[in-house]
One Martini backbone bead per residue (centre of mass of N, CA, C, O) as a GRO file, in nm:
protein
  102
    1UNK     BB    1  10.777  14.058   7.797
    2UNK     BB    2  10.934  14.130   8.063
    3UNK     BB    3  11.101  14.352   8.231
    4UNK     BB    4  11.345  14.345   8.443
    5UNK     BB    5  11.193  14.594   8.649
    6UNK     BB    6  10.929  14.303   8.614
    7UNK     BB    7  11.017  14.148   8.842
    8UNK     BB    8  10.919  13.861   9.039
    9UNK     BB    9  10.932  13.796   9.359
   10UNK     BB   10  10.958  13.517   9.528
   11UNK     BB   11  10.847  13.252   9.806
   12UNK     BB   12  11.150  13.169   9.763
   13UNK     BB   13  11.476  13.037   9.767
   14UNK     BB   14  11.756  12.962   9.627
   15UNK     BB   15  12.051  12.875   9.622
   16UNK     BB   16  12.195  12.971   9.912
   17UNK     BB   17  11.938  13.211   9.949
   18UNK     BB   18  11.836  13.319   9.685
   19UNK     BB   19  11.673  13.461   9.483
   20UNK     BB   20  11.366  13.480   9.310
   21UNK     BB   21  11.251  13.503   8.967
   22UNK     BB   22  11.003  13.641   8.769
   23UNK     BB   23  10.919  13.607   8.396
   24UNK     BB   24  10.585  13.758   8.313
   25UNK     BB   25  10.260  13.830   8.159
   26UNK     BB   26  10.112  13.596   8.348
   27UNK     BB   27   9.928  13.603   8.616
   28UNK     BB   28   9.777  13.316   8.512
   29UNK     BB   29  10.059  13.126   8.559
   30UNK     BB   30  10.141  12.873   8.703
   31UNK     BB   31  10.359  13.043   8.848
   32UNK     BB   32  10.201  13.259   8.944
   33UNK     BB   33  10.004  13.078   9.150
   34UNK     BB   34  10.204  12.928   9.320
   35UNK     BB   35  10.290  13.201   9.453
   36UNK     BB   36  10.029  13.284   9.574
   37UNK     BB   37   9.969  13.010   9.755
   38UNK     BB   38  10.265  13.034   9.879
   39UNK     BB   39  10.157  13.336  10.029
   40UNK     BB   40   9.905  13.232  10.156
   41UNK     BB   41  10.043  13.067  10.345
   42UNK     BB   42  10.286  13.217  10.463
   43UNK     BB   43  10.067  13.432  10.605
   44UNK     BB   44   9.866  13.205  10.774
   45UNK     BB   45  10.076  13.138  10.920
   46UNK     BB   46  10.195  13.433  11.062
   47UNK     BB   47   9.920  13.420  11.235
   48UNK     BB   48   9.921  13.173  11.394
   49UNK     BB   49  10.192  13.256  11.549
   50UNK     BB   50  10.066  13.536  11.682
   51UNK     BB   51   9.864  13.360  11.861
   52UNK     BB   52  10.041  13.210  11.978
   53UNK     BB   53  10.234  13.420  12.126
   54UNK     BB   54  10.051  13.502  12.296
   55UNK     BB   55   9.980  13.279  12.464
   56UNK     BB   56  10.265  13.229  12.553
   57UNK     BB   57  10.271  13.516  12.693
   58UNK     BB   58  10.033  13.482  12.897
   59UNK     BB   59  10.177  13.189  12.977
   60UNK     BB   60  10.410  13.131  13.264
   61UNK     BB   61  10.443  12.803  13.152
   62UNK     BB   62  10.636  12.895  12.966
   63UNK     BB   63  10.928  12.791  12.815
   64UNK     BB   64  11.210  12.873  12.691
   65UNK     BB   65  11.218  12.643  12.456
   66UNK     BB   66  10.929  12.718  12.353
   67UNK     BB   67  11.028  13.020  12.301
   68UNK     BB   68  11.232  12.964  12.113
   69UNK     BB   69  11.090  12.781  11.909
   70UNK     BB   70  10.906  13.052  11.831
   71UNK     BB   71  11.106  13.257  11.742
   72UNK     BB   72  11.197  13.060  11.492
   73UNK     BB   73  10.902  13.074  11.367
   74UNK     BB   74  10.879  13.356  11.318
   75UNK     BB   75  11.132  13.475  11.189
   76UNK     BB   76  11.043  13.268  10.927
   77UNK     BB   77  10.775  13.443  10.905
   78UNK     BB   78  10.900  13.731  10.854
   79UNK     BB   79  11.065  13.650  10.606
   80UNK     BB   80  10.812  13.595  10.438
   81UNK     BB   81  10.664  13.864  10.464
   82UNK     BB   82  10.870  14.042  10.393
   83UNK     BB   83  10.885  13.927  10.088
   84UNK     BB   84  10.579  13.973  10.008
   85UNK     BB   85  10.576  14.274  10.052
   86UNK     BB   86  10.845  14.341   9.837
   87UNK     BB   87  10.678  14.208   9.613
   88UNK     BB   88  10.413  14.381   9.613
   89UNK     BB   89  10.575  14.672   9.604
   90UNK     BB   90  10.673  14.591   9.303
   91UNK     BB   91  10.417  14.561   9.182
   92UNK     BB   92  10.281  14.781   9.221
   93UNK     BB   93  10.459  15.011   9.108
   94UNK     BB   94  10.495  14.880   8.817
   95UNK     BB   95  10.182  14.955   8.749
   96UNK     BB   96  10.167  15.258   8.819
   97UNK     BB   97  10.390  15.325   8.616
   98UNK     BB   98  10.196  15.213   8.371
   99UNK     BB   99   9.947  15.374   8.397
  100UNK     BB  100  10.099  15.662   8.394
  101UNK     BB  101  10.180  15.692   8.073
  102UNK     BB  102   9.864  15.760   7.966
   0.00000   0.00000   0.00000
């Protein structure tokens, strides 16, 4: 089993918000498998929504309503990858930390 400061940070929030957790020394085990895909979907959004936003912004016929509502897309797309980020941070670090130990 892992270490505490070895839980991986979870691609979604759970009650209230607050962050999720796995602990498993199997990175090919269903939990794992199923945070890499919907890392992957949350990475894909966050390109897809900054291809919009280029076009909103080069296009001078984009309204107030519909650059806000972009924005809200964007927001909770940072906010996913931000996490993603934050999570293979963490677990970079602590691949590096064990393998330099040998």
């Amino acid at each position: 089993m892992t270490t505490p400061d070895e839980l991986r940070l979870l691609p979604w929030s759970g009650p209230g918000g607050k962050p999720c957790y796995l602990s498993t020394d199997d990175p090919d085990g269903y939990m794992s498998r199923l945070a890499d895909s919907i890392e992957e979907v949350q990475l894909n959004t966050a390109s897809d929504l900054l291809d919009e936003a280029s076009e909103a912004l080069d296009n001078q016929g984009t309204s107030l309503d519909d650059m806000r509502c972009l924005v809200k897309e964007l927001t909770g797309a940072l906010r996913d990858v931000y996490r993603v980020a934050t999570s293979r941070g963490h677990l970079r670090a602590t691949s590096d930390l064990s393998e330099s130990t040998y």
